[in-house]
C-alpha positions as CSV (number, residue, x, y, z in Angstrom):
1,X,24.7,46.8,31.4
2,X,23.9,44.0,28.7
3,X,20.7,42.7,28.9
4,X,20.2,39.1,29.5
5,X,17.3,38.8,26.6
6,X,19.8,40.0,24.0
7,X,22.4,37.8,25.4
8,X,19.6,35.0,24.6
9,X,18.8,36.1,21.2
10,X,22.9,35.8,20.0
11,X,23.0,32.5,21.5
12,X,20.3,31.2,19.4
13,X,21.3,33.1,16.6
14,X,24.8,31.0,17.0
15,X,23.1,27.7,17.3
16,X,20.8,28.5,14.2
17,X,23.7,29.5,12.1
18,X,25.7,26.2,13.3
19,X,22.6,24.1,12.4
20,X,22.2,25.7,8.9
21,X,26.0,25.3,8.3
22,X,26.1,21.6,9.4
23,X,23.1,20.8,7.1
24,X,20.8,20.0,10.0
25,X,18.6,22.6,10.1
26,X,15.2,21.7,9.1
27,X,14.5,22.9,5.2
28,X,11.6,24.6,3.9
29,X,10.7,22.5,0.7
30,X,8.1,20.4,0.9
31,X,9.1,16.6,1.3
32,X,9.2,14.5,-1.5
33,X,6.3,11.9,-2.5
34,X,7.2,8.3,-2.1
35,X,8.7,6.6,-5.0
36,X,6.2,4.0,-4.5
37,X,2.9,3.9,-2.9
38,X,0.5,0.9,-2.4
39,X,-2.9,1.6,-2.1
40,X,-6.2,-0.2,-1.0
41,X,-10.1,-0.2,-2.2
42,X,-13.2,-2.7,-1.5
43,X,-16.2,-2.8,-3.3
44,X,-18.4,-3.6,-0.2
45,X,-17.7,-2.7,3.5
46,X,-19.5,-6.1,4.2
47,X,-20.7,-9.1,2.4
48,X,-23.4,-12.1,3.3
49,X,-22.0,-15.6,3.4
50,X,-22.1,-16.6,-0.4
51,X,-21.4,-13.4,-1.3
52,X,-18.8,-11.6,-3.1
53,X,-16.1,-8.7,-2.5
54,X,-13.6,-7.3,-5.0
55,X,-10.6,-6.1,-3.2
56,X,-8.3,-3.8,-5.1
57,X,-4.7,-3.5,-4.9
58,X,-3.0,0.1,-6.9
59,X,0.3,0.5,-7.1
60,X,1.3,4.3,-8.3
61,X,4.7,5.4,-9.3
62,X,5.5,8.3,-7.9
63,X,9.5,8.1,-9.1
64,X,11.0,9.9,-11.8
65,X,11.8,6.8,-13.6
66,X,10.0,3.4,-14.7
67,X,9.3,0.6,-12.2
68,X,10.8,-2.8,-13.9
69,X,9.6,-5.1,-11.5
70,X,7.3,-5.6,-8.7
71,X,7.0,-8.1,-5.8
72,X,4.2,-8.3,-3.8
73,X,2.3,-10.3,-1.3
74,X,-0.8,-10.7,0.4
75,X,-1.7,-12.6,3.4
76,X,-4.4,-12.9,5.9
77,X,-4.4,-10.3,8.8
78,X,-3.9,-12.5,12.8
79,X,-7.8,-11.3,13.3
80,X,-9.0,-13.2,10.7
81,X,-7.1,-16.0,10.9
82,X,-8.2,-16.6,14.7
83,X,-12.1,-17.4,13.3
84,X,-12.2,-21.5,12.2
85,X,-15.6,-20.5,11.0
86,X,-14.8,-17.8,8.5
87,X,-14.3,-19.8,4.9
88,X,-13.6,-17.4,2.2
89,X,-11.1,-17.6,-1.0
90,X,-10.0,-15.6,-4.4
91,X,-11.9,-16.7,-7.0
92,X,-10.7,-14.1,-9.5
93,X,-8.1,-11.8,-10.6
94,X,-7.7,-9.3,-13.3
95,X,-5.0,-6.2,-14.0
96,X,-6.6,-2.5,-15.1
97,X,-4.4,-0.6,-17.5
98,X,-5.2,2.2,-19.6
99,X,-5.4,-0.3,-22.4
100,X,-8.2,-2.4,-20.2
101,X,-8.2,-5.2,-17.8
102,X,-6.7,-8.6,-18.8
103,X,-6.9,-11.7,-16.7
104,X,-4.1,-11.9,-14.2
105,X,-0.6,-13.6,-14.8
106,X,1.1,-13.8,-11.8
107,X,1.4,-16.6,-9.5
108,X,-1.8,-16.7,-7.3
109,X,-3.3,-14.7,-5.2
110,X,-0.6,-14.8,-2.5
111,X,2.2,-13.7,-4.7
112,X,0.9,-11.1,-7.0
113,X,4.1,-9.1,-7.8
114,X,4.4,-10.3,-11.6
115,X,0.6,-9.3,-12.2
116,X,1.3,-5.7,-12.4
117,X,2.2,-6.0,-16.0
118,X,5.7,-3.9,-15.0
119,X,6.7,-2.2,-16.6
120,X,4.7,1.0,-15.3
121,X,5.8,4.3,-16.5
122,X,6.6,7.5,-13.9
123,X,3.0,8.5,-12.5
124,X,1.2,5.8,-13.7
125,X,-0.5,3.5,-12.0
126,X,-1.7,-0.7,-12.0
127,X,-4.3,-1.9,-10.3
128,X,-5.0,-5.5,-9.5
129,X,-8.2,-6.8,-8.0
130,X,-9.0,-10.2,-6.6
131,X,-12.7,-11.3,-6.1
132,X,-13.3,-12.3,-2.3
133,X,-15.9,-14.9,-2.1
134,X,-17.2,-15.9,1.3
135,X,-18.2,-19.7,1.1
136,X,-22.0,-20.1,1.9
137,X,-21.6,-21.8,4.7
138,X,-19.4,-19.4,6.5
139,X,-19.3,-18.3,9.8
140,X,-21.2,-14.5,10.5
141,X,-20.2,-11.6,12.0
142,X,-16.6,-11.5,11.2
143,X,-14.3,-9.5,9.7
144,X,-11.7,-10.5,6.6
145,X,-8.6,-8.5,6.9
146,X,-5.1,-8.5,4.9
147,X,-2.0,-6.9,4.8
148,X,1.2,-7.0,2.3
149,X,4.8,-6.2,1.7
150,X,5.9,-4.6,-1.4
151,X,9.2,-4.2,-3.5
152,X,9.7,-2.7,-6.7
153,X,12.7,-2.2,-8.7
154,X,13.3,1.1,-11.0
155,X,15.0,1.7,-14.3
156,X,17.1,3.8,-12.6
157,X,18.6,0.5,-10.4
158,X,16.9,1.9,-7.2
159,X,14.9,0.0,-5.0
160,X,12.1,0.7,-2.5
161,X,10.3,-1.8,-0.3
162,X,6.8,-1.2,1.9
163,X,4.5,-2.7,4.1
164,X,2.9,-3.8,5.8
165,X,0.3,-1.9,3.8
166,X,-3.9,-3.2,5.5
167,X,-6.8,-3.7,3.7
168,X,-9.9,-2.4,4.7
169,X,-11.6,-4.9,6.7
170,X,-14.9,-6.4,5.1
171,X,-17.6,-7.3,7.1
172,X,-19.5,-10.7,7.3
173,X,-22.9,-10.1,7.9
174,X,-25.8,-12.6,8.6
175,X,-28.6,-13.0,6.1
C-alpha cells in the first residue's frame, strides 16, 4: 500500500521542478540594489520661527554605468500646506562633490534636477542642500514636510524614475 505522505512529497516535487523549469521559482541571489536611490537628511529635527534648517537631498548611483541627467522636484507635503500660518522659504542652495560645494545652478528650489552637476559616475553620489528659513513671524507648532519625484537618465540609455521620496518632517517650535 502506497502511503499518502509519499504520494504528497512527488507531487510537490512535480510542481517544484515545473516552477524551476518555467523560470518562476523564486532564486537564491540576493536582489539587486536600485539603479538609483534618493535620499534625505535635516540638520535640525526642529527649528524656532526665524530660524534656519538645511535640508539635504543625495542622490547615489547604484548602476553600473554613469547617470547623464537628472530631473528632480520638490514640493510641499498636503500637511504643511493646510497651515496659513506657517511662512517659510529656501534661501540657499549649494551642490557637495568630492571637489567641494559650489553654489547651485539649477532652476530654483522647486526644480532641482540640473543641480546635481550630472554627470555622476557609478557609486558616486551628489548631494544638494537648500537652507529652510522659517520667517520670524511664523506660526508655532507645525511641521514642514516635502516630498519629490525623481528621474535620471544613464549612459547606458536606461532610465529609472522614483518617488515620491519624504523628507523628514522639521518641527516649528515656539521660542
Amino acid at each position: 500500500m502506497r502511503s499518502p505522505l509519499m504520494r504528497r512529497f512527488g507531487l510537490g516535487a512535480v510542481l517544484a521542478l515545473a516552477l524551476a523549469v518555467f523560470g518562476m521559482a523564486p532564486s537564491a541571489s540576493a536582489v539587486a540594489a536600485a539603479p538609483a536611490e534618493l535620499t534625505f537628511t535635516t540638520s535640525s529635527a526642529t527649528t524656532t520661527p526665524g530660524g534656519t534648517v538645511d535640508l539635504s537631498m543625495t542622490i547615489t548611483n547604484n548602476h553600473t554605468y554613469d547617470v547623464w541627467f537628472v530631473y528632480q522636484t520638490i514640493e510641499p507635503t498636503w500637511l504643511t500646506n493646510q497651515r496659513p500660518d506657517l511662512k517659510y522659504s529656501f534661501t540657499g542652495c549649494s551642490l557637495a562633490t568630492a571637489a567641494g560645494a559650489t553654489p547651485c545652478s539649477g532652476t530654483g528650489p522647486a526644480d532641482l534636477g540640473t543641480n546635481y552637476g550630472a554627470t555622476i559616475p557609478p557609486g558616486q553620489s551628489r548631494t544638494v542642500t537648500l537652507t529652510l528659513q522659517v520667517a520670524a513671524d511664523s506660526g508655532c507648532n507645525g511641521n514642514i514636510g516635502f516630498y519629490s519625484y525623481f528621474y535620471t537618465e544613464f549612459s547606458d540609455s536606461t532610465s529609472v524614475s522614483g518617488g515620491p521620496v519624504f523628507t523628514p518632517e522639521t518641527r516649528v517650535l515656539c521660542a
